[in-house]
C-alpha positions, 0 to 999 in steps of 0.5 A, spaced: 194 352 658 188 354 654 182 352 656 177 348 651 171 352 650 164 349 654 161 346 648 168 341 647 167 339 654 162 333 653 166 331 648 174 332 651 170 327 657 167 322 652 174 320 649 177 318 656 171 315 659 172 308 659 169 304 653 168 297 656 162 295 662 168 292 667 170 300 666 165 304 666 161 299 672 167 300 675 167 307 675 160 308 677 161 304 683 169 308 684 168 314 682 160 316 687 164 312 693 170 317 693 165 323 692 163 320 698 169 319 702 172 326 700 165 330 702 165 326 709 172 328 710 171 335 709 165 335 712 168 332 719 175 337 718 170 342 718 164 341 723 168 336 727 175 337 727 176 344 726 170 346 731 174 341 736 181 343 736 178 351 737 175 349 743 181 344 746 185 351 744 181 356 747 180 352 754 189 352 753 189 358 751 184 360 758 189 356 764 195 359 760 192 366 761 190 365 768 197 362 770 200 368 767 195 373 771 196 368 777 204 369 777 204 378 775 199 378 781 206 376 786 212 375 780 216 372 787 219 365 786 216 362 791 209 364 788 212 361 781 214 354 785 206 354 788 203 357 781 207 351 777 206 345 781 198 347 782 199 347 774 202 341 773 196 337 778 190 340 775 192 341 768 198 338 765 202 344 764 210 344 766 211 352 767 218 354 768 221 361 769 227 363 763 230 370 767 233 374 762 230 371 756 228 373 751 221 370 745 225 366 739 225 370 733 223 365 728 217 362 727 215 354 726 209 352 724 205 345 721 205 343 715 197 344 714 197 349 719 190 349 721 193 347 729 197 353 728 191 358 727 186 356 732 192 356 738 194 363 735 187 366 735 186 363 741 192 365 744 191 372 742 184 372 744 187 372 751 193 374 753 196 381 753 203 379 753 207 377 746 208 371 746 210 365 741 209 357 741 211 351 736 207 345 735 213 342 731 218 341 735 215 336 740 211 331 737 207 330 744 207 337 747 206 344 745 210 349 746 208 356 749 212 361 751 210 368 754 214 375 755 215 377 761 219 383 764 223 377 769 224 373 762 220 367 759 215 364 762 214 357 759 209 352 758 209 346 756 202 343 754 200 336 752 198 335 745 192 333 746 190 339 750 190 343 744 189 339 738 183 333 737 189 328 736 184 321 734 181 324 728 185 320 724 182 313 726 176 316 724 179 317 717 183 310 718 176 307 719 172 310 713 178 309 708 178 301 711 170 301 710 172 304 704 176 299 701 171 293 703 166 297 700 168 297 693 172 291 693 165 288 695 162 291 689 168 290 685 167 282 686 160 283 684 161 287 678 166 282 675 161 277 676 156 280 672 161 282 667 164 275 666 157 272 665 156 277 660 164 276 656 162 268 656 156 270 653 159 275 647 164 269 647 159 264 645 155 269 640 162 270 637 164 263 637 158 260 633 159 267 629 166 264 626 161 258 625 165 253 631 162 249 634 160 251 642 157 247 646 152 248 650 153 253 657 149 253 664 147 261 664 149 265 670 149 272 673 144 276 673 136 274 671 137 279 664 143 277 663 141 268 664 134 271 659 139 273 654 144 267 655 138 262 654 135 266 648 142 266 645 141 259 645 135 258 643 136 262 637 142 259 635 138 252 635 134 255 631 140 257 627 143 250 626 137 247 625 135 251 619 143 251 616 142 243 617 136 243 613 139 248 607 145 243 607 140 237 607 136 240 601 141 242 596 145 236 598 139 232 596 138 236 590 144 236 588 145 228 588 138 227 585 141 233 579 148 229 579 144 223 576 141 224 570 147 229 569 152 222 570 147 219 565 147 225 559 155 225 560 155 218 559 150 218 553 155 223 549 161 220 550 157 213 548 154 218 542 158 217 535 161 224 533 157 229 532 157 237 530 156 239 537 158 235 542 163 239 544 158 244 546 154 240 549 160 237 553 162 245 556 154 245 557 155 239 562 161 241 565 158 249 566 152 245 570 156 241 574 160 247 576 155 250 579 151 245 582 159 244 585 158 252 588 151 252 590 153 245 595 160 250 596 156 256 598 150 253 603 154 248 606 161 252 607 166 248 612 164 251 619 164 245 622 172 243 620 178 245 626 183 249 625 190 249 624 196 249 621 197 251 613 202 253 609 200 259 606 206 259 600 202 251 598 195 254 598 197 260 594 201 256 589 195 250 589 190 257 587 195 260 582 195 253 578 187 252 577 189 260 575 194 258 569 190 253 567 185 257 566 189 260 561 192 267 565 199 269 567 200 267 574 206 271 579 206 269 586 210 272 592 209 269 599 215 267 604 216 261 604 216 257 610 210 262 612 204 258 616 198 260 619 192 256 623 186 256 619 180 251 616 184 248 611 179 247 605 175 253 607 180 257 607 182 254 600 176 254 597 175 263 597 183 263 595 182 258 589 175 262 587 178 269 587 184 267 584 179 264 578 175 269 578 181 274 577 183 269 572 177 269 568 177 276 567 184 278 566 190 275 562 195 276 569 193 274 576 199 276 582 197 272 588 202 275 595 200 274 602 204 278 608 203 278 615 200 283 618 202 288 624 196 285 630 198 277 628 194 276 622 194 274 615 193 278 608 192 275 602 191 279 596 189 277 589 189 282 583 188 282 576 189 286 570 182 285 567 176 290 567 175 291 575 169 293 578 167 301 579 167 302 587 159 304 587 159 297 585 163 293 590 158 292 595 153 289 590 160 284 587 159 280 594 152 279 594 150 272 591 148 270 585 151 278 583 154 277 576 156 284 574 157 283 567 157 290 565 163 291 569 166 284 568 166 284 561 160 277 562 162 271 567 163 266 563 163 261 568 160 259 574 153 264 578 156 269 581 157 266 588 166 266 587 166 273 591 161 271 596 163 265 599 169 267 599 167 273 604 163 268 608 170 264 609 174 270 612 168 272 616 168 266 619 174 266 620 173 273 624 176 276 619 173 280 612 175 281 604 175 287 600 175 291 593 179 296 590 183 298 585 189 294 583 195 297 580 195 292 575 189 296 572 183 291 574 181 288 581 184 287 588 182 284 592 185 282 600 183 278 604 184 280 612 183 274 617 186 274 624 190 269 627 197 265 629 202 267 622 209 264 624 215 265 618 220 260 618 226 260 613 229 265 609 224 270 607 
């Protein structure tokens, strides 16, 4: 395998960090306490462990020695049978003498080995003799075998003779201690974590412009300031789209009555040469007010929920046909989607009469998308926009006349609120260039999209 330069490391690692607080504080906790455990564990087997059993193995491998000293010094039966049950007494040790045997050729050794090791070093360290040990066989004893010129002396000696045999209650206990440690910490994190998740949940809430009642604010105290700041800024919010709305409501009533009276005046007035002229002028007036009302209010306060998107797209593609342009729809039928009906409507209708003002064929087609959501596209046959410019159609009030041949009707707010609807929706619109030669324009927004029928 080819390793990667050092300079792509930093990088190789920041891709598989998490990206969420839950993981990434989870990882701050986690990954110290392992490095913890595992230098603590090393460091016991090492200093501890290690240094323990080499001396139990040195002190075995010393009364093994003096057995066998003690038994050259009178090799008779009688001095065996004295040397074994003094042995078995003060020492724990059963020896017994195989006459005519001889070492086992094979060799058994533990699966870690370092047991084997110590003993082997300690025994060779003592005796003179070959010799030969198992300390797999039996799971409570060690077995020492010696040559002698009569045979083998053997020597079965307890485990713990010559091996710390209760190191693992200390890894037993570090590992308990261990657990209860991070799920402590893990508790608290979570706790922190969800009082920060509630709070971005709030935010993105009252982002979609849904109505989020007032939370007690928890955690820790950064995060209850942040909360209370949060809340303290969204009044602030509310209130100022409360008095926008109130304004141009105002002012659109107070417009709306002398508006009421010049068209009663001209439908009264006998015929004259402009009044259809002045007619159009009424009305043009009239619209705008309708889309100045329509972009300062929008429909943020209206639930959501079902909607037929096969009835929406037909109610927006016949505003387009009387507005003079060939209209094709392709929809499922059947199709649904939870969304605020008259928002939703209202940026479906102004894209497809913006398009139906600038071009002669309009196609309006809405598809679910692969993550659960729902698309809408508009596309015309008209000019279209340069793409330098897309950003610059979506402000309010932009009419783009170069590139749109002049806006004949309405102040340049169609693309505008139609984009406010899709990002409250948590969703967004935007530009390209249709196949029919003029703009696309596609409208993202997530949520529940059913099909229900033939499609």
């Amino acid at each position: 395998m080819r390793l990667l330069p050092a300079y792509l490391w930093p990088r190789f690692l920041k891709r598989r960090l998490p990206t969420s607080l839950w993981g990434r504080s989870l990882l701050i906790i986690v990954l110290p306490v392992l490095v913890m455990q595992m230098a603590v564990t090393w460091v016991f087997f090492d200093a501890h462990w290690q240094t323990v059993t080499a001396r139990l193995s040195e002190g075995l491998a010393g009364d093994i020695a003096w057995a066998v000293q003690s038994y050259e010094d009178d090799p008779t039966q009688a001095n065996l049978d004295k040397l074994a049950d003094r042995a078995e007494r003060s020492m724990s040790l059963s020896i017994v003498l195989q006459e005519g045997r001889t070492l086992p050729t094979e060799t058994r050794r533990g699966a870690i080995g370092v047991v084997d090791r110590v003993l082997d070093r300690a025994l060779d360290a003592r005796l003179d003799r070959p010799y030969w040990f198992d300390t797999t066989r039996y799971p409570a004893y060690v077995d020492i075998q010696v040559q002698e010129p009569q045979g083998v002396l053997r020597i079965i000696a307890p485990r713990e003779r010559a091996v710390a045999t209760q190191a693992h209650i200390f890894v037993l206990w570090l590992t308990i201690a261990t657990v209860l440690l991070m799920g402590v910490a893990i508790l608290f994190i979570r706790n922190q974590v969800r009082a920060i998740e509630r709070l971005a949940d709030a935010a993105e809430a009252f982002g979609r412009g849904e109505t989020v009642p007032r939370f007690k604010p928890h955690g820790a105290r950064e995060v209850r300031a942040a909360a209370v700041a949060f809340m303290a800024m969204r009044d602030r919010i509310q209130r100022h789209i409360d008095q926008r709305t109130a304004l141009l409501a105002s002012v659109s009533h107070d417009l709306r009555t002398p508006l009421t009276r010049l068209r009663l005046e001209l439908a009264l007035a006998p015929p004259f040469k402009r009044q259809a002229a002045m007619r159009g002028d009424l009305d043009e007036m009239e619209h705008m007010i309708d889309e100045y009302l329509d972009f300062a209010r929008g429909e943020a306060g209206e639930p959501p929920k079902p909607v037929s998107i096969s009835d929406l797209l037909k109610a927006a593609a016949d505003d387009a046909r009387r507005a003079g342009a060939v209209v094709d729809v392709s929809v499922p039928e059947g199709m649904t989607a939870s969304l605020r009906p008259l928002a939703f409507k209202r940026a479906v209708v102004n894209l497809a009469g913006n398009a139906a003002s600038h071009g002669e064929h309009v196609r309006l087609s809405a598809r679910p998308l692969a993550s659960g959501g729902l698309e809408v596209v508009v596309e015309d046959d008209g000019p279209g926009i340069p793409e330098a410019m897309y950003d610059e159609a979506f402000r309010p009030f932009s009419r783009l006349d170069e590139s749109r041949n002049q806006n004949r009707k309405g102040v340049g707010l169609g693309l505008a609120i139609a984009r406010d609807v899709a990002r409250a929706h948590g969703g967004d619109v935007t530009l390209d260039r249709s196949d029919l030669g003029g703009l696309k324009a596609t409208v993202r927004v997530p949520g529940a999209v059913s099909i229900v029928g033939n499609l």
